[in-house]
N, C-alpha and C positions, 0 to 999 in steps of 0.2 A: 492447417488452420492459421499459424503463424502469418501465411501468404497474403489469405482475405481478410485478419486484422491490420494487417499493414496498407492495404488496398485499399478498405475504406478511410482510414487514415487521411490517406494519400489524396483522397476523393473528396474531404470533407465538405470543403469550400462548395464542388460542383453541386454537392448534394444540396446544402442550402440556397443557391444559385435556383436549382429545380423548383425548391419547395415554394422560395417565392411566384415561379410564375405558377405553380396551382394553386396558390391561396389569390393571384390576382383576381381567379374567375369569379366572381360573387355568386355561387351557388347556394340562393338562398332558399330553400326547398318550399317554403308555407308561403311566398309571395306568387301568383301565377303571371305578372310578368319576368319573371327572372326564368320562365322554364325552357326557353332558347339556352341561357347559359346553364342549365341542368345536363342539357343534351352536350353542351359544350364541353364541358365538366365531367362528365360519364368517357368522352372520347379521350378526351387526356389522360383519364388511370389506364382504359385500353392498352393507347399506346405507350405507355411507362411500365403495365405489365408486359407487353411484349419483351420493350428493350430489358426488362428483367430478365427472359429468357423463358418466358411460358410459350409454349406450344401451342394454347388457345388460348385465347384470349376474347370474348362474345360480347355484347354491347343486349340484353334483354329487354325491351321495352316492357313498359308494366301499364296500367289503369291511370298509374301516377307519374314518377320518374324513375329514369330506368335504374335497374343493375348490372351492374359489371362485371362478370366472373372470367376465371385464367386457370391455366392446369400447368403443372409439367409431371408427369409419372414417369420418372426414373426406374423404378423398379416395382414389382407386384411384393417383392418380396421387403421392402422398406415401408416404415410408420410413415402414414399421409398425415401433414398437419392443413388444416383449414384455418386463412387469416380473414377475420373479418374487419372492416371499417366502414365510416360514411364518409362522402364526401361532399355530403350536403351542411350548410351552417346554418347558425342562426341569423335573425334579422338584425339590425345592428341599430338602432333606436336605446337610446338619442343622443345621433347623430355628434350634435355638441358638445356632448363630455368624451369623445374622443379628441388623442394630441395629434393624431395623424389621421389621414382618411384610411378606413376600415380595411380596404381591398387593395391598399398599396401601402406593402409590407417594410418595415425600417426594420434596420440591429440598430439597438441599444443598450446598452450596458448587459450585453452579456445574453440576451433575448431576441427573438425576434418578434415583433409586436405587430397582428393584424388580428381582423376575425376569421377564425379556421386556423389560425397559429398554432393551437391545442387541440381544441376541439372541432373535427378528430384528422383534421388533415396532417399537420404534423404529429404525430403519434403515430396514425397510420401509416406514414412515409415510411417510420424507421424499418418496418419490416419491407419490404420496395426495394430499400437499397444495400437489407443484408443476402436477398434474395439473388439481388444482382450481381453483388461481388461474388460468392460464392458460382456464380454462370461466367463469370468474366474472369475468374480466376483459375478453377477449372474448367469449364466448359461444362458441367451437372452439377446439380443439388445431391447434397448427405442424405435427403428424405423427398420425398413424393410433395409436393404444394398444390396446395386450392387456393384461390385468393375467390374473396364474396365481397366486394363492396358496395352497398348500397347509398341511394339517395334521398331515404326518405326518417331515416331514422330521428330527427327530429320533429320530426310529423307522426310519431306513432309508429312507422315499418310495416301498415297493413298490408300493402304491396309481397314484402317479404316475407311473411309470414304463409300468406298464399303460394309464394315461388317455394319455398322448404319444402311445405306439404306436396308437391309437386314434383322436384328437382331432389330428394331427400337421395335417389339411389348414385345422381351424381354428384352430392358433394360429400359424399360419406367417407370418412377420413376417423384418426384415431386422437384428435384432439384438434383444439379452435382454439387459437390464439388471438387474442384481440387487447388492444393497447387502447383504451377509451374513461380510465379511471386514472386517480391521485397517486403520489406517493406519500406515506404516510410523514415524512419531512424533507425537506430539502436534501439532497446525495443517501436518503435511504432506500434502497433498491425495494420494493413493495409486492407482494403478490395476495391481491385479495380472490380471498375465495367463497364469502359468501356475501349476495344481496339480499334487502330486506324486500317484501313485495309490497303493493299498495292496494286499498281499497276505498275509491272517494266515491261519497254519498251527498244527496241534496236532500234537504230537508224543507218541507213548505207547510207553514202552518196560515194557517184561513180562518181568521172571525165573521166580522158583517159582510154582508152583500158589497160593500163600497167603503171607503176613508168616511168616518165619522170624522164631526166635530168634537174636541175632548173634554169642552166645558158642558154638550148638550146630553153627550151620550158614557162620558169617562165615570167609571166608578158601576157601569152600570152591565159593559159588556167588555168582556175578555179580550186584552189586546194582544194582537198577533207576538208583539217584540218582546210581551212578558214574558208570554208564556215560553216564545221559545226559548227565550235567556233562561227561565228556571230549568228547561229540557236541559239547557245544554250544560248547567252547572251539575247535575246530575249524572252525568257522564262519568264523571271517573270521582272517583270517593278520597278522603286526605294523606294515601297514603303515594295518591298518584297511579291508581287503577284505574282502567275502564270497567264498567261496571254493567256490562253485556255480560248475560249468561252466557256461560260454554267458551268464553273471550280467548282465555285460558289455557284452556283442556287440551291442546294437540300442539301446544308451545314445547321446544325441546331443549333440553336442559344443557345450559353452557359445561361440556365439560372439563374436565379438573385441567387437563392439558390445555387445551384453550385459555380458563379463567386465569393460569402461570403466565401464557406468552401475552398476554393483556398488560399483565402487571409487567413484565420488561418493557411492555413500549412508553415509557419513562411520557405518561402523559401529565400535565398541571392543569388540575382545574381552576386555578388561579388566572394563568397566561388565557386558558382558554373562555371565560368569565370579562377577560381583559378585550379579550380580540373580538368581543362581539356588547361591550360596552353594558354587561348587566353587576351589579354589586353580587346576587346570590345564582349560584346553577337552582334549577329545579329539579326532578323527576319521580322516578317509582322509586320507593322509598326499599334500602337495604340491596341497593345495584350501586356499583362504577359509573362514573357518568361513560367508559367506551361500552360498558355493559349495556345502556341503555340507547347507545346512541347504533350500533351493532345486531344486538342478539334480543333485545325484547321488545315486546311489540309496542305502538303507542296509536292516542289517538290524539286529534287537532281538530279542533275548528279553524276552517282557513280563510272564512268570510261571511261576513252579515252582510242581510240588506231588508231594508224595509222603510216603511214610513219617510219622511223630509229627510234629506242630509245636502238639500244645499245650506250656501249661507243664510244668516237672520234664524228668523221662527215662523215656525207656522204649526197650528195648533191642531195637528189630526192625530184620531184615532186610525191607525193603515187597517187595512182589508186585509194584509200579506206580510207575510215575514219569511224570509229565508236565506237559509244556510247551506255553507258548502262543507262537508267534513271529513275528515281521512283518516287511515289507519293504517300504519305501517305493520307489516307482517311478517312472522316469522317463520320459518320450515317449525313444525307442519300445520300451520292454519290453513286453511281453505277459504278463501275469499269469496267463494260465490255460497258459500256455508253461514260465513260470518254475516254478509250481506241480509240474509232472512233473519238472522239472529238479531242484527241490527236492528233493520225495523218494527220487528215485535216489543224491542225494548222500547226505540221510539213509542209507538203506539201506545204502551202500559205505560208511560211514565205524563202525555197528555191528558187535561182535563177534557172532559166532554161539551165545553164549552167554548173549542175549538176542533176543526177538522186538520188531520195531518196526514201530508203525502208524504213518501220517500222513495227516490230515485236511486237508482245505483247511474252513475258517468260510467267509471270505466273500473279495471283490478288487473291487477299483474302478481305473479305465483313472486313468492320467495324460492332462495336456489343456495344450497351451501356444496360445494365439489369435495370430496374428500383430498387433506392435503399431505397423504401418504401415495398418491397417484402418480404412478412415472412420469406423468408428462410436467406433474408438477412439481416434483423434484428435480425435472431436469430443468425445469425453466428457472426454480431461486437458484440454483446454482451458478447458473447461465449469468444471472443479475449479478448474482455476487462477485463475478469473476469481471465484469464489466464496470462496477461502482468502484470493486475493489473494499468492501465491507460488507457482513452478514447477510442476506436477505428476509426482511421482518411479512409476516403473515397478517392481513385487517381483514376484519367486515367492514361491507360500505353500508351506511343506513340509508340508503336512497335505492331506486330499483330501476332495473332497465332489463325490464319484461325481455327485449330479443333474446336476451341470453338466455333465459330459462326457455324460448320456443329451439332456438339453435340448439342446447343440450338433449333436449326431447326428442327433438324432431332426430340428431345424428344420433342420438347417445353415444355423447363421448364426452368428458371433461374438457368446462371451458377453465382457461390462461388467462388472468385479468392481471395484464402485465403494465401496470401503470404506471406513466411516464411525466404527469401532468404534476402541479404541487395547489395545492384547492388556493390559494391567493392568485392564479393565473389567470383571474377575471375571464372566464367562461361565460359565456351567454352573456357576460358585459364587454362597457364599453374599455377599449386599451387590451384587451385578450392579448396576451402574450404567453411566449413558449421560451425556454433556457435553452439556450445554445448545448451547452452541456447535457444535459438532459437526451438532446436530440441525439446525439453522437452518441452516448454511451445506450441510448435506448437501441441505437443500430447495429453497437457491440452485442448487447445483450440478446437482442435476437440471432443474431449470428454462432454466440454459442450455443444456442437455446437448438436450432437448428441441428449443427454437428451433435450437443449432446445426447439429443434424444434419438438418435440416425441410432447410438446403439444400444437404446433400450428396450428396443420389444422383442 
């Protein structure tokens, strides 16, 4: 083991050398002309899983952009781990508040600064090049590898989701490592194991035939924007409840172990109040604000529209009002349960002096892994041994639906080995990645590697 920490060491430089020319490629996956450079971009992890020492390595074409899978089977008798990433980005708008152009990567103090720096091509790499020492240092792997990268994961993954159901008998392995999440601060080694899920709703309320005038017909017919403003005040009650029946009822109770290591992650709601420029936090009233922002569920209005909202005035009653709303969820709501619960509530809380529809967009499961699970003690370990400090345990309050289809579809615990720090301007412009980070993310997996080779 000594040998391939020394290796990659040795290698640092070349590794980040690499990393930039994959972040050159502008894989922007939601744009269709960039999907030349998708195919581009799909060829280049091929051939860097090869030079890792996979044995397969297949290029899948899909509906949308492809994916990329790799194998090496060492042994029948060794734990297979499955690494997932993407290696599609986001679009990089507007353009002008980057210091540097997006696809052509600088070091700077300490970082290396492009779009895909983090998210997830650097993250993704580290595992890439702990793979590879470990083949270039022995000539085998501790454990059996899958590598799954896809291209569509900021698009949704529907592609992927189709390849699982599919492909489930070949990528079956005894745990999923994937590096696509924060650290909970700066050189704190991180292993989140539960995401919240989502459930966004549209809501459309309908008065007259057409935009009234509101001196000819106001006072006399129900306008869309009132009413749905009173819908939506209605929602959650003053203790900072939603106030859907049954909302509740298959919510699971933070326990005691959990609410302890919460209260070690030395959080201030002060700094955090600071860093997001509000004088008072809000929420459910008799929770932590990580309680709230983690393990209970919430709801939002994410957007109005209706009647005039350019500049000046204009005096209409609208025809139409509508809103977009979400709800984050927790193990064990049922999204597509809440969804009808929803809009009965909707519906009972409208006067009859307006018509209301509601839509469901889209919903993704909540997912918590148990974190007495060998693969996930061997991965904080692994961290801790690479940071060189404890490894601390989060929930993310955000969701990312793949991983709850990946743990279904293989059943096996995912590794949300997060490498990323949430001020890395993700999805914005200037996205950068810490050099440091990157390296010891390639330590981290490299022991994660050897240590789990003897735990099953």
């Amino acid at each position: 083991m000594d040998n391939v920490i020394s290796h990659i060491e040795a290698n640092f430089n070349n590794y980040v050398e690499e990393l930039k020319d994959y972040i050159r490629i502008p894989s922007i996956s939601t744009l269709e002309s960039h999907k030349p450079e998708m195919q581009r971009c799909a060829e280049f992890v091929q051939k860097k899983l090869f030079d890792a020492g996979m044995t397969k390595a297949e290029i899948f074409q899909t509906a949308g952009h492809p994916i990329v899978y790799g194998e090496r089977i060492e042994s029948t008798d060794l734990p297979t781990v499955l690494i997932y990433g993407h290696y599609d980005v986001q679009p990089v708008d507007p353009l002008d508040l980057w210091n540097n152009p997006p696809f052509e990567p600088i070091i700077s103090d300490g970082k290396i600064w492009a779009r895909g720096a983090n998210d997830d091509k650097g993250q993704a790499y580290t595992h890439f090049k702990a793979v590879e020492a470990f083949y270039q240092v022995n000539g085998k792997l501790p454990v059996n590898v899958k590598f799954l990268i896809e291209g569509e994961e900021e698009i949704g993954s529907s592609n992927l989701s189709k390849f699982l159901k599919e492909q489930s008998e070949l990528l079956k392995c005894d745990a999923i490592l994937i590096s696509d999440t924060s650290m909970y601060d700066v050189g704190v080694p991180t292993i989140t194991y539960g995401l919240r899920g989502l459930l966004y709703m549209e809501v459309e309320v309908t008065g007259p035939n057409r935009d009234l005038h509101s001196g000819s017909f106001g006072g006399s017919v129900a306008n869309p924007i009132n009413e749905l403003a009173k819908i939506i005040s209605k929602l959650q009650d003053k203790n900072g409840k939603a106030t859907i029946p049954n909302f509740y009822k298959d919510v699971q109770k933070l326990t005691k172990t959990e609410r302890e290591n919460f209260k070690k992650l030395k959080h201030s709601d002060k700094e955090f109040a600071k860093e997001v420029d509000v004088k008072l936090l809000q929420g459910e009233a008799g929770f932590s604000t990580l309680e709230r922002l983690w393990v209970r569920p919430t709801l939002d209005c994410n957007g109005i529209v209706g009647g005039f909202t350019e500049k000046g005035a204009k005096t209409v009653l609208p025809s139409k009002a509508l809103a977009k709303i979400s709800m984050r969820l927790v193990p064990d709501q049922d999204p597509k349960k809440i969804a009808k619960d929803f809009e009965k509530h909707i519906k009972s809380l409208a006067p009859k002096s307006v018509k209301v529809d509601v839509r469901m967009i889209h919903y993704g499961y909540p997912v918590v892994a148990p974190v007495n699970n060998d693969a996930i003690k061997a991965a904080a370990e692994a961290c801790s041994k690479a940071f060189g400090r404890k490894t601390v345990f989060t929930r993310e309050g955000g969701s990312i639906p793949i991983v709850v289809d990946l743990m279904k579809s293989l059943k096996a615990p995912a590794i949300l080995m997060g490498l990323g720090i949430d001020s890395d301007n993700i999805h914005s412009p200037n996205e950068h990645f810490r050099l440091e980070n990157f390296q010891k993310g390639i330590l981290s997996s490299a022991y994660f590697l050897n240590e789990f080779s003897k735990r099953k």
